[in-house]
Backbone as a chain_set.jsonl record, in Angstrom:
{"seq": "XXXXXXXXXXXXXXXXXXXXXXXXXXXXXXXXXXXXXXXX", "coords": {"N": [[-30.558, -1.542, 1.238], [-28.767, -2.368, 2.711], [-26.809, -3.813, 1.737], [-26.141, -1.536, -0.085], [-24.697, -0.514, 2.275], [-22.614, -2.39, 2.937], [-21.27, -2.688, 0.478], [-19.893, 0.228, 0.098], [-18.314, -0.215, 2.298], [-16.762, -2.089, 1.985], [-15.609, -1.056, -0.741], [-14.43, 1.018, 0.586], [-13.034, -0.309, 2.718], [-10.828, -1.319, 0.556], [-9.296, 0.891, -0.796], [-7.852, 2.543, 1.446], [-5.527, 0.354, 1.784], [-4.543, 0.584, -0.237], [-3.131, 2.479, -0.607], [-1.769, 2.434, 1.935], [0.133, -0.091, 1.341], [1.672, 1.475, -1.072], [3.042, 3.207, 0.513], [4.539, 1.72, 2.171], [5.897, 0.203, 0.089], [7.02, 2.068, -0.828], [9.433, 2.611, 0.808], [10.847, 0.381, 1.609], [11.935, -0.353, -1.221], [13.566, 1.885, -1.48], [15.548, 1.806, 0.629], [16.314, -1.275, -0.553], [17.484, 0.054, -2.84], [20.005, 1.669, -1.94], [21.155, -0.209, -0.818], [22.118, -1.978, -2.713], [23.794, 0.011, -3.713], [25.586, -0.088, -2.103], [26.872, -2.185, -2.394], [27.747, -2.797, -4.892]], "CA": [[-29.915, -0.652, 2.212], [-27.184, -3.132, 3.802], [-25.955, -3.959, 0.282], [-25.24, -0.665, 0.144], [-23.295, 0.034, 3.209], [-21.636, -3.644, 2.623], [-20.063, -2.222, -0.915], [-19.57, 1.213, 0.992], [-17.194, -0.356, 3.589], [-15.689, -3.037, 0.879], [-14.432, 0.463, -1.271], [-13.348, 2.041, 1.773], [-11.513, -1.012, 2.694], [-10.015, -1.604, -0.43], [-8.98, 1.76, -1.343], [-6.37, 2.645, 2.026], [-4.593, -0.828, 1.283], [-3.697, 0.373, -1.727], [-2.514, 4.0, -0.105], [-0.986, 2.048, 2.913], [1.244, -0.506, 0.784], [2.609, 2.145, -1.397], [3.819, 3.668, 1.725], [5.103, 0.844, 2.807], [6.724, -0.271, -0.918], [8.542, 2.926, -0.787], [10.701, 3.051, 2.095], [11.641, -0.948, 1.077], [12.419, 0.003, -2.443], [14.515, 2.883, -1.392], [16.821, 0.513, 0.886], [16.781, -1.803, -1.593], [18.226, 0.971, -4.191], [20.798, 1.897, -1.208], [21.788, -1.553, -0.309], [22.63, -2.328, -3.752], [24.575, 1.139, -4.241], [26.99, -0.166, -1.18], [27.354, -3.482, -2.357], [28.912, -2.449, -6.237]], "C": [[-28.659, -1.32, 2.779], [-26.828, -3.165, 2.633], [-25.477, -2.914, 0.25], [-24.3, -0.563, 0.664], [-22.487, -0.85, 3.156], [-20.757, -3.115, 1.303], [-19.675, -1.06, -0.644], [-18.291, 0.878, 1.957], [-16.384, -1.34, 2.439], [-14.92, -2.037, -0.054], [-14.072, 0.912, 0.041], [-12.097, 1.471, 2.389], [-10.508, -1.433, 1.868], [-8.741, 0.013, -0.862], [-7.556, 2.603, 0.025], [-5.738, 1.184, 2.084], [-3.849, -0.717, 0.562], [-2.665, 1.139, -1.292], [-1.418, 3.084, 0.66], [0.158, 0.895, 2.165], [2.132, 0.486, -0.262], [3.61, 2.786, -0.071], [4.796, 2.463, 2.264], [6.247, 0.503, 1.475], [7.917, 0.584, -0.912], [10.066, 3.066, -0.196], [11.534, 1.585, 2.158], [12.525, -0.477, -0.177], [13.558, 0.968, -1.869], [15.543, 2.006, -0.583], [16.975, -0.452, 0.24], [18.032, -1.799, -2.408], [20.013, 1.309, -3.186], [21.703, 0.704, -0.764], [22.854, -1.893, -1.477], [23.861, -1.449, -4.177], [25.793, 0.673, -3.473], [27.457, -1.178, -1.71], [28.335, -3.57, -3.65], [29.567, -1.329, -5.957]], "O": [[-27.691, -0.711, 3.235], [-26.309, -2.075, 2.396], [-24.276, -2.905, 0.52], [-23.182, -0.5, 0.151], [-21.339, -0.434, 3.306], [-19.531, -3.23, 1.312], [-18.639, -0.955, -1.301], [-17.432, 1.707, 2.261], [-15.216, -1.033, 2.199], [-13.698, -2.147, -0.156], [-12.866, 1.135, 0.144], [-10.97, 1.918, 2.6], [-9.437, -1.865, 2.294], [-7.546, -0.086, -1.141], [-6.525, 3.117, -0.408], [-5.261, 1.248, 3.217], [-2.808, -1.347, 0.377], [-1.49, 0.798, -1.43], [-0.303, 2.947, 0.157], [1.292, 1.139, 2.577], [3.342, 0.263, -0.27], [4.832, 2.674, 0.022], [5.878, 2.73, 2.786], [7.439, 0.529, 1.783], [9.119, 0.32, -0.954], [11.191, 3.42, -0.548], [12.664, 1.538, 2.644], [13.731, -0.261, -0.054], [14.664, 0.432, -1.935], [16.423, 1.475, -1.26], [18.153, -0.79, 0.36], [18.948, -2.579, -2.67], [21.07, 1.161, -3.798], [22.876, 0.825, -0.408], [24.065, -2.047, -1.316], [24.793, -1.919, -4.83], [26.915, 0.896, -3.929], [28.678, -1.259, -1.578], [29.407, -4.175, -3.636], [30.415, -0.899, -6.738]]}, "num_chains": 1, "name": "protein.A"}
C-alpha cells in the first residue's frame, strides 16, 4: 500500500517537471532566436 502511493507521487512528480521546463525552455529559446536575429 505505501509502495504504491510512493511510485504514485514519484510519477506525479516527475511528469509536471517535464510540462513545467518546456514552458520554461520556450520563452528562453525564443529570446535566444530574437537576440541572435538583432545581433546579424
Amino acid at each position: 500500500m505505501d509502495e504504491e502511493k510512493l511510485k504514485a507521487l514519484e510519477a506525479e512528480k516527475q511528469q509536471p517537471l517535464i510540462g513545467s521546463n518546456i514552458w520554461v525552455l520556450v520563452p528562453v529559446v525564443a529570446i535566444i532566436m530574437w537576440g541572435l536575429q538583432n545581433i546579424f
